[in-house]
C-alpha positions as CSV (number, residue, x, y, z in Angstrom):
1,X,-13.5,11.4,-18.9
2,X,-10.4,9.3,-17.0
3,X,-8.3,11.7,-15.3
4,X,-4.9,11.1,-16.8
5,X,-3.3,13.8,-15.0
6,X,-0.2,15.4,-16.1
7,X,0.6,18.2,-13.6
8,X,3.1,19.4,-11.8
9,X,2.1,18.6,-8.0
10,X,4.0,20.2,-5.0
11,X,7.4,18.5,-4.8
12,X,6.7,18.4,-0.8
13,X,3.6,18.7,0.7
14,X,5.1,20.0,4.2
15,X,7.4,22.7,2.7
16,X,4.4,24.3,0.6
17,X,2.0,24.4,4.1
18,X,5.4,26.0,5.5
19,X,5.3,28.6,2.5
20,X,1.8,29.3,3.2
21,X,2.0,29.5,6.8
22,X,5.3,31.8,6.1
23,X,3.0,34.0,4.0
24,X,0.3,34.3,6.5
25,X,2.3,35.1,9.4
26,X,5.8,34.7,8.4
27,X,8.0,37.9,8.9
28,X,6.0,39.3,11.9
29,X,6.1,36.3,13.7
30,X,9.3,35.7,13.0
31,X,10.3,39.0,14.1
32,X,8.0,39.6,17.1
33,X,8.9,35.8,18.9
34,X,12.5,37.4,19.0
35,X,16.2,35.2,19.7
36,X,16.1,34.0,23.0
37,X,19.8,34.1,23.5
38,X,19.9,38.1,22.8
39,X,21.3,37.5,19.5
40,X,19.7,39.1,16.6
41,X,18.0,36.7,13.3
42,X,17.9,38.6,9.9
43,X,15.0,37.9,7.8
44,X,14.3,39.5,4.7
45,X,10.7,39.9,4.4
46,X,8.8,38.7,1.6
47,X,6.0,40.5,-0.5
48,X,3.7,37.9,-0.2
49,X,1.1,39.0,-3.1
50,X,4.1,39.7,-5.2
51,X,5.4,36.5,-4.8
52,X,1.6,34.6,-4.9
53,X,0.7,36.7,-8.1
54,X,4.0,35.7,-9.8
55,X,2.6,32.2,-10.2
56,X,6.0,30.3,-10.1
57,X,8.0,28.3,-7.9
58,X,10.2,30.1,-5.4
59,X,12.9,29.8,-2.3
60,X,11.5,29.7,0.4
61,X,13.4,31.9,3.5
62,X,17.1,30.6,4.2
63,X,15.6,28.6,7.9
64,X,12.6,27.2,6.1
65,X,14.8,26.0,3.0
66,X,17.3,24.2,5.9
67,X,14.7,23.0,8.0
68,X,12.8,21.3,4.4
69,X,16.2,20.2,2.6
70,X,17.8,18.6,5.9
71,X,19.6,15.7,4.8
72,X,17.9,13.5,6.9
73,X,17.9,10.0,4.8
74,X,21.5,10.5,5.4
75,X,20.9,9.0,9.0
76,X,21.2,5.6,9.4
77,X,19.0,3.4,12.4
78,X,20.1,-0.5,12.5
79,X,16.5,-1.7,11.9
80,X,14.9,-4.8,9.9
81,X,18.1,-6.9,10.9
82,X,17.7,-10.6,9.5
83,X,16.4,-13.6,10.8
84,X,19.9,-14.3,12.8
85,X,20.7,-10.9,13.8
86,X,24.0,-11.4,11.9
87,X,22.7,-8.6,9.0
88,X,20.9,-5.2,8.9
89,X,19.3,-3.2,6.3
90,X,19.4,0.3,5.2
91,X,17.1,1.9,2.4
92,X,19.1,4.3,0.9
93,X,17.5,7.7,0.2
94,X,19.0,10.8,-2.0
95,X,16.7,13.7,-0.8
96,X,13.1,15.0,-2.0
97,X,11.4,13.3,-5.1
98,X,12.6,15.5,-7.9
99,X,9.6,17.0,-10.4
100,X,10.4,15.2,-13.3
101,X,9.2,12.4,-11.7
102,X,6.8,14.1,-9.9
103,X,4.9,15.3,-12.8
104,X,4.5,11.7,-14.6
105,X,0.8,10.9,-15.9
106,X,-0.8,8.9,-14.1
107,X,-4.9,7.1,-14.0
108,X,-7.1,8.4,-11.0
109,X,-9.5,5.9,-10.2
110,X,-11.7,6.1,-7.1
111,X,-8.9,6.6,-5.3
112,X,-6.2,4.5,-6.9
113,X,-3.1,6.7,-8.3
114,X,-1.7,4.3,-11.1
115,X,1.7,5.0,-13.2
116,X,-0.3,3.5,-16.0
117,X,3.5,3.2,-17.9
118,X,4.9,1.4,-15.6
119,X,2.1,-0.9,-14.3
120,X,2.5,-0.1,-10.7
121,X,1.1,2.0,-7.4
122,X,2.1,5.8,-8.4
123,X,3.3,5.8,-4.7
124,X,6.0,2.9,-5.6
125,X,7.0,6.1,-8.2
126,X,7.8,8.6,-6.0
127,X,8.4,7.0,-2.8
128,X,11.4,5.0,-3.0
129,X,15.6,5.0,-2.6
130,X,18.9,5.2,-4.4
131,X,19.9,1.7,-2.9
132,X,20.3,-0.8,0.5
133,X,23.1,-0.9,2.3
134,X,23.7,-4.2,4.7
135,X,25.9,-3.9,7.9
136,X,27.3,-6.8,9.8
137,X,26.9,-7.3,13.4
138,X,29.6,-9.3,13.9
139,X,32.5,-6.8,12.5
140,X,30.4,-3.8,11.5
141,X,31.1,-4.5,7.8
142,X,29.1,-2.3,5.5
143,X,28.0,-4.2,2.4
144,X,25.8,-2.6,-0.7
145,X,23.5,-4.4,-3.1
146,X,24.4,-4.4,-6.6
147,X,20.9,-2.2,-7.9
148,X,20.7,-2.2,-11.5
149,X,21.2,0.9,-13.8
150,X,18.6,2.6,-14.1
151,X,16.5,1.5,-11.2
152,X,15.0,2.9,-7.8
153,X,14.3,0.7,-5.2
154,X,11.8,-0.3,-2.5
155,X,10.1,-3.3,0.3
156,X,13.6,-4.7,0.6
157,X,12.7,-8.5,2.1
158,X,15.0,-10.8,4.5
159,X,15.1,-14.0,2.9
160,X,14.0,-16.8,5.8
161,X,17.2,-18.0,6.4
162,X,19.0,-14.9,6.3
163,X,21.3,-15.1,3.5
164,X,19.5,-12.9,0.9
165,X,17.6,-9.7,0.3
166,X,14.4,-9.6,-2.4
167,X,13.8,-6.1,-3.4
168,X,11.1,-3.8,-5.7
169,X,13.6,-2.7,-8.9
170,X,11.4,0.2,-10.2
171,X,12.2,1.2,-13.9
172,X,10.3,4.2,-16.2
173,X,8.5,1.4,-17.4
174,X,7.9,-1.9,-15.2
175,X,8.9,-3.6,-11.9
176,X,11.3,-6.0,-11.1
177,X,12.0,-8.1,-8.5
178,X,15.5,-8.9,-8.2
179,X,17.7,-11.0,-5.3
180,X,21.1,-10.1,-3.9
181,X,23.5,-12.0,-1.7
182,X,24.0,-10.8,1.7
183,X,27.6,-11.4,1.6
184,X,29.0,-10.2,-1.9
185,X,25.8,-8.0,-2.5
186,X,25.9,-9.3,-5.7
187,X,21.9,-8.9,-7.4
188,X,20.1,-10.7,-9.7
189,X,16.8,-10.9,-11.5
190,X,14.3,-13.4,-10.9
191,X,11.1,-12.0,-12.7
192,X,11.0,-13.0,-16.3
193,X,8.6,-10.5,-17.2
194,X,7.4,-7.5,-15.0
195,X,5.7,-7.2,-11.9
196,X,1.6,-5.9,-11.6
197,X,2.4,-3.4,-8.7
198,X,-1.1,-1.9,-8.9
199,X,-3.2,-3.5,-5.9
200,X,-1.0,-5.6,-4.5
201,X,2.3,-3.7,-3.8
202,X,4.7,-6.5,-1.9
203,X,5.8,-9.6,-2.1
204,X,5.8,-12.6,-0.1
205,X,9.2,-15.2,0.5
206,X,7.7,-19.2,1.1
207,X,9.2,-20.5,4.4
208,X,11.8,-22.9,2.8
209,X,13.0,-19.5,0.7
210,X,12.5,-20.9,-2.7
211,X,10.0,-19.5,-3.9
212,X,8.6,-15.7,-3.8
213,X,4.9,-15.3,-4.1
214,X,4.0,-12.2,-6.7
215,X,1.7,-11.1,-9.4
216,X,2.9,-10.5,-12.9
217,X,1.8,-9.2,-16.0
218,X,-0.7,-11.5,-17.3
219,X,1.2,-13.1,-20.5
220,X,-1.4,-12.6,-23.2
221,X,-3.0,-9.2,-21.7
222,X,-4.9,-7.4,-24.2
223,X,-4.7,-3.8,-24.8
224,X,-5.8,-1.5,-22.7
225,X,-8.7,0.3,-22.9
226,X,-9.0,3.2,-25.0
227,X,-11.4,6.0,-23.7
228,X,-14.2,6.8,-26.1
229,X,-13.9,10.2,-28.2
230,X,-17.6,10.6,-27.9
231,X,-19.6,9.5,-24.3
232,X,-21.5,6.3,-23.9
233,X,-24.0,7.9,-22.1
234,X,-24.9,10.5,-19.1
235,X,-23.9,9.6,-16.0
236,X,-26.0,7.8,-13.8
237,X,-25.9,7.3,-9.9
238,X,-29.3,6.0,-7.7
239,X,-30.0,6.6,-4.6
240,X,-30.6,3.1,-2.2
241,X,-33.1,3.3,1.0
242,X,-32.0,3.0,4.1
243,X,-29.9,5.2,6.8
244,X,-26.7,6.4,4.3
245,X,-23.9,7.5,6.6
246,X,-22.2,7.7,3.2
247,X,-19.0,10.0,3.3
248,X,-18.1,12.6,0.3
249,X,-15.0,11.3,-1.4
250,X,-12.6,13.6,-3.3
251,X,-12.1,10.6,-5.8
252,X,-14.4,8.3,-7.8
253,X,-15.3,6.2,-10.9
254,X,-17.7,7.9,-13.4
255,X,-18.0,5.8,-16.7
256,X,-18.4,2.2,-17.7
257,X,-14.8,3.1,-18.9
258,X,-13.1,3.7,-15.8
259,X,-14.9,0.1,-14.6
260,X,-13.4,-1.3,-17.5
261,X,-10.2,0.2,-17.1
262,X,-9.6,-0.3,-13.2
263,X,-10.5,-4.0,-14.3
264,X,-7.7,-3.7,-17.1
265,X,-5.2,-2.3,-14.6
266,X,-6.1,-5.1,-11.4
267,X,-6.0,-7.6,-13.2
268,X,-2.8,-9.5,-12.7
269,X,-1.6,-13.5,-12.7
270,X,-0.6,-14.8,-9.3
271,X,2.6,-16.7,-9.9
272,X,5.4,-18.0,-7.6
273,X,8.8,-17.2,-8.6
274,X,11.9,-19.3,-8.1
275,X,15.4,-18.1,-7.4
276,X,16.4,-19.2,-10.7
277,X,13.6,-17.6,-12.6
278,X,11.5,-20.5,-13.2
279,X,7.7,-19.3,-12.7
280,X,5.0,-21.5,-11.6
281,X,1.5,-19.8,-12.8
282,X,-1.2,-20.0,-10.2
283,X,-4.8,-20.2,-11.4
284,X,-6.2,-17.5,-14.0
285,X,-5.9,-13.9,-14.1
286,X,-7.9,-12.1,-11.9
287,X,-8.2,-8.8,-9.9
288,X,-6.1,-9.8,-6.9
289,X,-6.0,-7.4,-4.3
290,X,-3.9,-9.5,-1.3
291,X,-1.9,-12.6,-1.4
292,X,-0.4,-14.7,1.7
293,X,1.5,-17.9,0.7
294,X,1.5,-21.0,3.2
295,X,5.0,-21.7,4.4
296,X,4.7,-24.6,2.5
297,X,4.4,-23.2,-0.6
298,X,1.6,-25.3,-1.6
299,X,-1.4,-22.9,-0.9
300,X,-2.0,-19.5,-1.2
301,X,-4.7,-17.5,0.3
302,X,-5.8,-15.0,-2.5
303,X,-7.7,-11.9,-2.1
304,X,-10.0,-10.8,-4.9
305,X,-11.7,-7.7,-5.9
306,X,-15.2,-8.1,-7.3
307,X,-17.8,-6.7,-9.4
308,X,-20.3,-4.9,-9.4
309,X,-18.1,-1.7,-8.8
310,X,-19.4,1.9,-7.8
311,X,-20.0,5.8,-8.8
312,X,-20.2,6.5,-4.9
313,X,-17.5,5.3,-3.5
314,X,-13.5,4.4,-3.7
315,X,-12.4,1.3,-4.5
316,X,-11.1,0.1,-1.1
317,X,-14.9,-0.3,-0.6
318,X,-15.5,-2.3,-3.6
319,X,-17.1,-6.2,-3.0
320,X,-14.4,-9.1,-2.8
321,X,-13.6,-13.0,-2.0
322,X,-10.9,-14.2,0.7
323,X,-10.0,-17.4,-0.9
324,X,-7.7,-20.4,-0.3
325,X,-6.1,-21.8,-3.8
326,X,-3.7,-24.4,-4.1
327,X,-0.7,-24.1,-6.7
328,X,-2.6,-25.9,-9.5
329,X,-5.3,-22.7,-9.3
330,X,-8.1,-24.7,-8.0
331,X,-9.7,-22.6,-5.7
332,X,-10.5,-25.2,-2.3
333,X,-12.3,-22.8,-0.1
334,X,-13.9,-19.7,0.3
335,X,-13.7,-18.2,3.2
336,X,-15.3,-14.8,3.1
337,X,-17.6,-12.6,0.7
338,X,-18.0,-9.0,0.7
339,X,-20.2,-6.8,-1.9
340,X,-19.6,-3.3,-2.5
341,X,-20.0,-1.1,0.9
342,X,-21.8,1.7,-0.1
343,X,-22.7,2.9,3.1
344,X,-26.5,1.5,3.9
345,X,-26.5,0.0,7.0
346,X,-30.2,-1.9,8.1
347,X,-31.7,-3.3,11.4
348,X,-29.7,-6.8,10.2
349,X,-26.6,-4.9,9.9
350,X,-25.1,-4.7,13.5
351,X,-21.4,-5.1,14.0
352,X,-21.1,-9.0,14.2
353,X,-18.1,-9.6,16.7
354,X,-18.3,-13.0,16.5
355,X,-16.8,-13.6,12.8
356,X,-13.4,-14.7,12.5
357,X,-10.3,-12.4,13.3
358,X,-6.8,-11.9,12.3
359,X,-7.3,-15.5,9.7
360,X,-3.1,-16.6,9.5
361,X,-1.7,-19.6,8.0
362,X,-0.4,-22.4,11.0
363,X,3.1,-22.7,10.9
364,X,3.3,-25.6,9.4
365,X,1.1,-24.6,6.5
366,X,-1.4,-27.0,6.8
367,X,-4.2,-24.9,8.2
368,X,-5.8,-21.5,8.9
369,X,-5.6,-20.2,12.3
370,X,-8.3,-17.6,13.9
371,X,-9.7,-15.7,16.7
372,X,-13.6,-16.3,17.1
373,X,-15.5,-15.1,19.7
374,X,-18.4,-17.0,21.6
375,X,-21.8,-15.6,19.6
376,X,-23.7,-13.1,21.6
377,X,-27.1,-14.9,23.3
378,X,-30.5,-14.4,22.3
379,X,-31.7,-11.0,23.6
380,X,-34.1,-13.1,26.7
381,X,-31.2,-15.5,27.9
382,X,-29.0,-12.4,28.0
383,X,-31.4,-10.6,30.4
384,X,-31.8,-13.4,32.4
385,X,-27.9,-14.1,32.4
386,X,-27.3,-10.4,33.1
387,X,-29.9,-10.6,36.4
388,X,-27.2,-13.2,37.9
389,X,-24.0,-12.0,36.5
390,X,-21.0,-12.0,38.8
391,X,-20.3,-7.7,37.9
392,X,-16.4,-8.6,37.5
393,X,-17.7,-10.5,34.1
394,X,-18.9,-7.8,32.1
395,X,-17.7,-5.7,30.1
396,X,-17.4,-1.7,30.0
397,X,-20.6,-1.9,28.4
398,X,-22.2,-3.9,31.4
399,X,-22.4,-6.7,28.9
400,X,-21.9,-10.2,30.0
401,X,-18.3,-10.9,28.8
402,X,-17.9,-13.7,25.9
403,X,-15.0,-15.9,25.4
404,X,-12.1,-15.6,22.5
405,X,-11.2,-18.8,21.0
406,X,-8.1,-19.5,18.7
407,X,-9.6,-21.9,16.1
């Protein structure tokens, strides 16, 4: 059965360990590690299985409630300036996540919290701000964006030259992007329809700034899927040979229903977005899990989450593609393929250092860039190589050290 939880979690995770620990050893400690100035601290103790067996929310002691309620998204740090240094950015917070928000249902799936009604991450739900504030360097002028009524915000993005700011618009029931101008603050929208927040939770700006790389809603997406009063079947996981060094996770699939569903809820159409709201659909729908757009605008490398999925592990192990597609959605290259990780390792399974690292588009767009390391020599040349090896050219391991090439 999918976990559609609706629940009212703690409303902040450290204050209820504080609680807890105050329980435990709260008025004693207090009490016995004394004021160090001579002064004396009044505590009122609690009844701790009074208050446990009352089963409700309660205040916390009058230092624990400051110490948890500081106002601390009240401080502001000049960080993220823009690409000139003429512009920062502050998020704008208004305290702790209230319940009501909280407490909205939500799909568990091996892993994956989703707000199922607003087709995004729960986390863009309940972590997010009021609104963004800009402050000039030049005259210290403080400027805030125009946020929409209704809306919380998030991932605030520099535009490439500077000038404008790309934000998350989070409503009760989809995502936005939206644009504002440094200078007036003045926002707009850009997204015709809403944003699939689920797997991939940003956005990406092309290099000339004309564009913004997202996935939507697909525009025909079907229904989605409705769990079945009465089960399919019994649940069925099989064991694999091999040496398992399989974890226990707190959070998987269980049903063909949840496969279907997690595909319901991935599934999302790549698009780039224009600053006047003209959308250019890339390829089909699919389950894309990462995008990166080449400065150019004319490629995008496309992450994709596969099938077969699992009962025995979350879904950041699940199989996928790194592809490169061009804007007309022909897929031109694949570049790597994973299947599910579900923890067997076998004697052809050693780390292989030698694949390509930290894959990034060249600056001008036109190719992939990568780290590759020289491959590791046949178990007799390394012997012999290791017999005359300067020592100052191995490693920590004693290994004869092999060069890194940028490809």
């Amino acid at each position: 059965m999918i976990r559609t939880r609706v629940r009212n979690p703690r409303p902040c995770a450290g204050l209820t360990t504080a609680l807890a620990v105050f329980f435990a050893f709260g008025p004693a400690a207090l009490f016995a590690q004394g004021p160090s100035d001579g002064d004396t601290i009044s505590v009122e103790p609690w009844q701790a299985n009074e208050v446990l067996s009352a089963e409700e929310f309660v205040a916390p002691p009058g230092p624990i409630a400051e110490a948890a309620l500081a106002p601390r998204w009240l401080n502001v740090s000049l960080s993220n300036p823009n690409a000139g240094g003429t512009w920062f950015m502050d998020e704008v917070g208004d305290g702790p996540v209230g319940m009501d928000t909280f407490s909205k249902p939500f799909h568990e799936l091996g892993g994956m919290f989703i707000d199922f009604a607003a087709n995004r991450d729960r986390r863009l739900t309940i972590r997010n701000n009021v609104g963004i504030d800009l402050y000039s360097s030049a005259d210290g002028r403080k400027v805030s964006v125009d946020v929409p009524d209704g809306a919380r915000v998030s991932g605030p993005s520099w535009s490439p030259d500077g000038a404008s700011v790309a934000f998350f618009a989070h409503f009760g029931d989809a995502t936005h992007i939206y644009v504002a101008d440094a200078e007036s603050g003045d926002s707009r929208r850009v997204t015709p329809r809403p944003v699939l927040a689920t797997m991939v939770t940003s956005f990406e700006w092309t290099a000339d700034g004309a564009a913004i790389a997202t996935v939507l809603v697909p525009e025909d997406r079907p229904a989605m899927p409705v769990e079945p009063a009465i089960p399919m079947g019994p649940q069925v996981k099989k064991t694999e040979d091999g040496d398992n060094r399989l974890r226990t996770y707190a959070s998987l699939m269980e049903t063909p229903y949840h496969e279907d569903l997690l595909e319901w809820h991935a599934t999302g159409q790549l698009a780039m977005v224009g600053l006047d709201g003209d959308v250019t659909e890339v390829g089909q729908p699919a389950m894309i899990r990462g995008i990166e757009p080449a400065p150019t605008g004319r490629h995008v490398r496309v992450e994709r989450m596969t099938r077969p999925f699992s009962y025995v592990v979350p879904v950041r192990s699940f199989g996928g593609v790194d592809e490169v597609w061009a804007v007309d959605g022909s897929v031109l290259v694949e570049l790597d393929s994973e299947p599910v990780d579900t923890g067997i390792r076998d004697d052809d399974d050693d780390d292989d250092d030698s694949e390509r690292r930290q894959v990034a588009w060249s600056p001008d767009g036109t190719a992939l860039t990568f780290l590759q390391m020289d491959p590791a020599p046949p178990e007799d040349e390394g012997d012999a190589a290791a017999d005359t090896a300067d020592p100052a050219d191995e490693d920590e391991e004693g290994e004869g050290r092999r060069m890194d090439h940028l490809m």
